[in-house]
N, C-alpha and C positions, 0 to 999 in steps of 0.2 A: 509450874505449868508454863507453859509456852506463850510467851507475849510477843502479840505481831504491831511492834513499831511502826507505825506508815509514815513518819515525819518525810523517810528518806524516797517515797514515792510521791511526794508531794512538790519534789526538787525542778520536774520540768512544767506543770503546772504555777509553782511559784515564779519561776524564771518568766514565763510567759508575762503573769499577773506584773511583776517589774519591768517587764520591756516598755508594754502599755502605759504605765506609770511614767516611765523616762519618756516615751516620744510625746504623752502629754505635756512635759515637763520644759522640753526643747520647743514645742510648738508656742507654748505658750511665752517660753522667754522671746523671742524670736520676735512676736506681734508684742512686747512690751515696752523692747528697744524701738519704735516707733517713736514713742512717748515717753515721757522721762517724768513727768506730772508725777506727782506724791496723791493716791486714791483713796478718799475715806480716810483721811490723818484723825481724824477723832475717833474713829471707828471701835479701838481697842478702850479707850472711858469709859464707853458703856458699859453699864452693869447686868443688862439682859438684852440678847437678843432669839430672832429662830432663821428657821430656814426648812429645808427638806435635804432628804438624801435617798440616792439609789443605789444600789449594791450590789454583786455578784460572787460567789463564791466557788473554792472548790472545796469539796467536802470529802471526810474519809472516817469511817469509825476506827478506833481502838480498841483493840479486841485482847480479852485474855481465855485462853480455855477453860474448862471446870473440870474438876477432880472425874466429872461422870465421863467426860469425852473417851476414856480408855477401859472403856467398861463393855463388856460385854453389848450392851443392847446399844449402842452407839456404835456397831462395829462396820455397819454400811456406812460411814462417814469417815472419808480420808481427810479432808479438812474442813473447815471454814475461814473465811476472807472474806474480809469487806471490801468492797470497790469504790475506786474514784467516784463522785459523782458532780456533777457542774449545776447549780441550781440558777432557778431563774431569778428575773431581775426581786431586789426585795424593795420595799419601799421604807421611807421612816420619815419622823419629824426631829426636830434639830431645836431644845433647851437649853441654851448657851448662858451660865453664871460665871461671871467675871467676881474670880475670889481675891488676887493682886494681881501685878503687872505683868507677870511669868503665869498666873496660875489658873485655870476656867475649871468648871464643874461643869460634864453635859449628860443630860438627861438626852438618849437617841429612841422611842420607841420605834417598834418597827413593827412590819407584816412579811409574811415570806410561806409561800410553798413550797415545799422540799421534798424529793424525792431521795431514799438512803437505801442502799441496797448490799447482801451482801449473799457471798456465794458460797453456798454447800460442794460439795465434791462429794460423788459416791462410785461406789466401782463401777464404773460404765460410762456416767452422765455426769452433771453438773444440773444444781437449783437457785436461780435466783430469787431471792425473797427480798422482795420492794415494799419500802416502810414508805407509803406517802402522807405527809405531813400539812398541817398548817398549823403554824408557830406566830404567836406575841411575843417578841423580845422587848426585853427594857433594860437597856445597857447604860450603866451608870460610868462615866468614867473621867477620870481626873487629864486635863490635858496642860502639859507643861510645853511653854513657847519659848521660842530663841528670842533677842532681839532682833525686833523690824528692822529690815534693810530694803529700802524703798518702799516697790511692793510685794515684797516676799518675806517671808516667816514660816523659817520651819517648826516642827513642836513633835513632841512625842505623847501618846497615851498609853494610858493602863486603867482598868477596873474589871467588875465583874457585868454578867449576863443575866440575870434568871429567865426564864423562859416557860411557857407554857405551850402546850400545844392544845388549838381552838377548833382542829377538825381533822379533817383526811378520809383516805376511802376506806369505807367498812365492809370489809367482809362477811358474807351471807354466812359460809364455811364455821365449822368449829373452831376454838382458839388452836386447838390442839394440831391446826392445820397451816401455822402461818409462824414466825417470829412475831412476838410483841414488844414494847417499851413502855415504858413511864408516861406520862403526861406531862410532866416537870423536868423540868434541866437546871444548871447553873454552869457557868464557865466561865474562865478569869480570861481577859483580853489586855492584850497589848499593840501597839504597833506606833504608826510613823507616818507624818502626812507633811504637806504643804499648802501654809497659806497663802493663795495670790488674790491681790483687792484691786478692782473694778471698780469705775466710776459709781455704779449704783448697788454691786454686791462685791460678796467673798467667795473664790472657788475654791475647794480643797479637795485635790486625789490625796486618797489615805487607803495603805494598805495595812490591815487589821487581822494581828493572829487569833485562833480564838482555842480555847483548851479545856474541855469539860473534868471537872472535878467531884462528878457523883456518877455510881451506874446507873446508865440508862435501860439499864436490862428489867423487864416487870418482874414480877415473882412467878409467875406463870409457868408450870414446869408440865411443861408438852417437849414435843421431839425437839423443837429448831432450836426452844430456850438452855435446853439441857446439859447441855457440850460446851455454854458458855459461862462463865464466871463473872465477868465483868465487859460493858461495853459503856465507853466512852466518846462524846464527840469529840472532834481537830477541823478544824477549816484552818482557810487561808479566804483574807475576802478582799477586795479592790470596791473602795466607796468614792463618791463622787459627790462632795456636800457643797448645797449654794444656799449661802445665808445673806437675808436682806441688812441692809447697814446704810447710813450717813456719814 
């Protein structure tokens, strides 16, 4: 069956999400060379700290066809594709375990409403069917640091997501008249951020991939679910974390 890889539509969306990244990055060296002060020298001792975080994403499902999509009664459908979508701000909180010198454990809960949409083709028209969401993430994940160089440190993470979703808009309509999903997700994440320390906090831009690893397709076998096999989430997200410190 036909897999429609989106990584590579994801190419000027990500570029964008790293420009923003580098001009934060420049702005902020810029106003550090001011001061040359060592901020928070104890800061990394501690063994727990928190903070909050804000987040923005671009999102894209991963889509495989079903064996049905070439069947007869699927025959008004030229394709389906999922589309870009840009979701709004997400919110979270920030569970900082200092495991060694290199090494943290962060619990990030978050909140986020999401819109996922994706597009039917039939001879004539096009259908957009809009998944809107409200999603509890609890992303666990291990964050491995450089060594501090004044006040900067970079670090890389990796772990997984589970996810649930806690609401969205319900349709009056039959199921038989909409795409459906799961209530649940999981997805392993990775990415790449930097720590800069402030006389009274830590700021960190981090750009975080994210890769779903179960289908999110329900068992619901109406027209829109039928043509499909498997659907997976992909982002790309740009976070913004300020953790309180000494």
């Amino acid at each position: 069956m036909q897999d429609c890889d989106i990584w590579n539509k994801f190419h000027l969306p990500g570029k964008k999400v790293v420009l923003i990244l580098a001009m934060l990055l420049v702005s902020f060296q810029a106003f550090s060379q001011r001061d040359r002060s060592i901020n928070l020298p104890n800061y990394d001792s501690r063994w727990l700290h928190y903070g909050f975080y804000l987040g923005i994403e671009a999102f894209q499902y991963r889509l495989k066809y079903s064996e049905l999509f070439i069947m007869p009664e699927m025959d008004s459908v030229i394709s389906i594709n999922p589309a870009v979508t840009f979701g709004p701000v997400n919110i979270g909180f920030v569970v900082n375990f200092r495991l060694t010198e290199f090494l943290n454990l962060r619990l990030l809960p978050k909140f986020g409403i999401n819109e996922r949409k994706i597009v039917y083709t039939f001879n004539g028209h096009q259908e957009m069917q809009i998944i809107e969401t409200v999603t509890m993430g609890f992303p666990l994940l291990l964050k491995y640091k450089s060594v501090r160089r004044g006040n900067y440190r970079m670090y890389l993470v990796g772990g997984i997501n589970p996810s649930v979703r806690v609401g969205g808009s319900k349709d009056t309509n039959k199921e038989e008249d909409k795409l459906t999903i799961k209530d649940s997700n999981l997805s392993i994440e990775f990415g790449f951020g930097l720590d800069i320390y402030y006389p009274f906090f830590k700021f960190s831009p981090e750009i975080r991939f994210s890769r779903g690893i179960v289908n999110n397709l329900s068992s619901q076998n109406n027209f829109y679910n039928k043509g499909i096999n498997r659907l997976t989430t992909n982002s790309i997200s740009l976070f913004l974390y300020f953790e309180g410190g000494r």
